[in-house]
C-alpha positions, 0 to 999 in steps of 0.5 A: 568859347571856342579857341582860335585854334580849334576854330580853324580845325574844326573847318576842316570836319564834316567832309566824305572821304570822296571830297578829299580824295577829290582835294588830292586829285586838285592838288597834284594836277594844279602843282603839276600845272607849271607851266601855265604861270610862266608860259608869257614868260616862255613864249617871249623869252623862248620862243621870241613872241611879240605881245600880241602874238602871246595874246593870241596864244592866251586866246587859244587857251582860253579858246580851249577852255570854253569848249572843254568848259561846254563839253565837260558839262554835256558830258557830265549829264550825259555819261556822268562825271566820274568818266569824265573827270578821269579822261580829262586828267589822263589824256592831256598827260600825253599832250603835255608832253607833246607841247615841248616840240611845238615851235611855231606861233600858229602851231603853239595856238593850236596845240594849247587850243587841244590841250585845254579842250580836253583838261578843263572838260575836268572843271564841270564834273568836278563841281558836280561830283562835289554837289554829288558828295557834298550835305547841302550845309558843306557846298561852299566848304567843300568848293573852299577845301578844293579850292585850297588844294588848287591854290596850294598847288598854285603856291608850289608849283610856281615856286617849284617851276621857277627853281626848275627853270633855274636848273633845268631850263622851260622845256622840263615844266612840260614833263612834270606837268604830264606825268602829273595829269597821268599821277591824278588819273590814277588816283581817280582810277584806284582811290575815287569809288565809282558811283553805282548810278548818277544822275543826269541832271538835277531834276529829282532834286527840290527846286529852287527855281522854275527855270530848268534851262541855264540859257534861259535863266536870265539872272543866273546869265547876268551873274555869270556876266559878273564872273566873267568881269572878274575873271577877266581882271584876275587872270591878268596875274598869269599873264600881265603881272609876271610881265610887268613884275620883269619889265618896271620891277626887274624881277627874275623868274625865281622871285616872280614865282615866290610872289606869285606863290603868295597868294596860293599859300595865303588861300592855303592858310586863311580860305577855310576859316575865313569862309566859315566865318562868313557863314557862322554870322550868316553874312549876306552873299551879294554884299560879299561878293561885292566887297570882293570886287572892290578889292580885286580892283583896288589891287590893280589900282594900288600899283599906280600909286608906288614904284616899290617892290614893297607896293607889290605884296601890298597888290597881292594881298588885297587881290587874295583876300578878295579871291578867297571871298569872291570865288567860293561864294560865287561858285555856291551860288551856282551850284545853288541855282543849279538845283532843279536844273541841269547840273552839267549844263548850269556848272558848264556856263560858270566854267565858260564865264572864265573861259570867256575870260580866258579868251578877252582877258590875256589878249585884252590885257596885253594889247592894252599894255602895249598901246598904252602902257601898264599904269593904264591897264591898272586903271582899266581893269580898277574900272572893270571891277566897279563895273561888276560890283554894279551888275552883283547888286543888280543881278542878286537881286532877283538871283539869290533867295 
């Protein structure tokens, strides 16, 4: 019998060197990426922002996200990922850098418009490049050993960023997050071994399915419609939480960014094992992704239910667990679909999902508190999440094989 111990390493076998070069380049530029975290903190703190104008801002990213989503994806069946991931770490370096002297609503929209336009063009071609490299039998793995690094840098980034607000004050997060887009650039450039060919799409690969296009693959649309539904729920612990953990709970930017890093060492240390153990028992795809859902919505609700700080760690342990079942699965299953079609295309929609609810989700989430308060929001985003186990079941369907 396998020991536990051996079991957790043995997780971790069975990657090409370019996959965990890959892994680096996700854990440097998401360690970096300090900002995003505490940028409503920033922008009502600093900057003095109403709620809504912090929607609006939260807009704009998620505005320049699908965009960037769209195009990394054309570009990636165009002129093939390796350029395309190494410009999208490397340019938005400099506008990092530049962000710190942006002091206006309008201009800070525009500005982070432009900055995600070019950063998240990287998140298609990533997933392509890890279809690329990845055996067949290692794609959720491999999604799950990235995801690791970004969630690892998610654990130390706000940890880091709220001690460096501590000393420092918010303008630094805008220099460490420059220098390193430009440090993962250059591992792409000096570590990451330049494809001979690559294919534009993945018509040479054995069909899955008869639908070439993603715009007309009706099942893979409702699926993404479900992604949305819980990108929209999730990405309220960028915006929405940190608030609500200062203004009911009365914590710091130091203890908001212990908490939150939380959930990014959990992933660090569970996601691995726990996905393989997943597969090892062959569990079904659609009945996870359900569970998950009921999960992430339970984490929402549960804050209703105790004014504790201790309610707070129950909330984001149940919405890592259903994070680290959730998004692994979810992007395998695109990746899967994929096959037969264009690839850029067909991982370009799973990034616009979230992008879509980078754009709803903040402003949404934001509005909603300050018409009607937080313990509201809570219940509507524990609704929205029973909405999008209905549309798993419905869509998996005729989706998964």
């Amino acid at each position: 019998m396998t020991s536990p111990i051996s079991y957790y390493f043995d997780s971790y076998k069975g990657f090409r060197k370019e996959v965990w070069i890959i892994t680096l380049v996700s854990l440097i530029n998401r360690a970096g990426t300090m900002v995003i975290p505490f940028l409503s903190l920033y922008l009502t703190g600093e900057m003095g922002l109403s709620f809504q104008q912090v929607g609006w801002v939260m807009s704009a990213f998620g505005l320049g996200s699908l965009v960037g989503s769209w195009a990394g994806g054309k570009l990636s069946d165009k002129i093939g990922f390796y350029p395309t991931m190494l410009w999208s770490m490397i340019t938005p370096g400099l506008l990092f850098f530049l962000l710190q002297f942006v002091t206006s609503f309008m201009g800070f929209c525009i500005a982070i418009f432009l900055v995600m336009s070019v950063a998240d063009m990287f998140r298609p071609a990533m997933f392509v490049s890890l279809r690329a490299y990845s055996k067949p039998e290692n794609r959720t793995r491999s999604v799950t050993l990235v995801r690791l690094a970004i969630n690892l840098g998610f654990s130390v980034g706000p940890a880091a960023g709220g001690l460096i607000i501590a000393k420092l004050g918010y303008l630094s997060l805008f220099w460490v997050d420059g220098l390193t887009c430009f440090l993962a650039g250059m591992v792409i450039l000096f570590f990451l071994p330049k494809p001979e060919s690559e294919p534009a799409s993945a018509m040479d690969a054995p069909a899955k399915t008869a639908l070439k296009e993603p715009l007309k693959d009706g099942p893979y649309l409702l699926f993404l419609f479900a992604v949305f539904l819980t990108g929209f729920v999730f990405l309220q612990c960028f915006s929405s939480i940190p608030l609500y953990y200062r203004d009911v709970h009365g914590l710091a930017e130091q203890p908001i960014g212990l908490l939150l890093g939380l959930n990014g060492f959990l992933i660090f240390l569970f996601e691995m094992p726990l996905i393989k153990f997943t597969e090892d028992r062959k569990w079904k795809l659609p009945r996870i992704l359900i569970v998950s859902a009921l999960m992430i919505g339970f984490s929402y609700a549960v804050l209703n239910v105790w004014q504790t700080t201790f309610i707070l760690v129950i909330s984001i342990l149940f919405l890592t667990l259903g994070e680290m079942l959730n998004f692994p699965i979810a992007n395998r299953i695109a990746m899967d679909r994929a096959e037969g079609g264009k690839i850029g295309g067909y991982m370009g929609l799973y990034t616009i999902a979230f992008s879509l609810a980078h754009i709803v989700g903040h402003n949404g989430g934001l509005m909603l508190i300050q018409a009607y308060g937080y313990a509201f929001t809570w219940n509507v985003m524990a609704i929205v999440m029973l909405l999008a186990t209905v549309v798993i079941y419905y869509s998996s369907k005729r989706l998964i094989v």
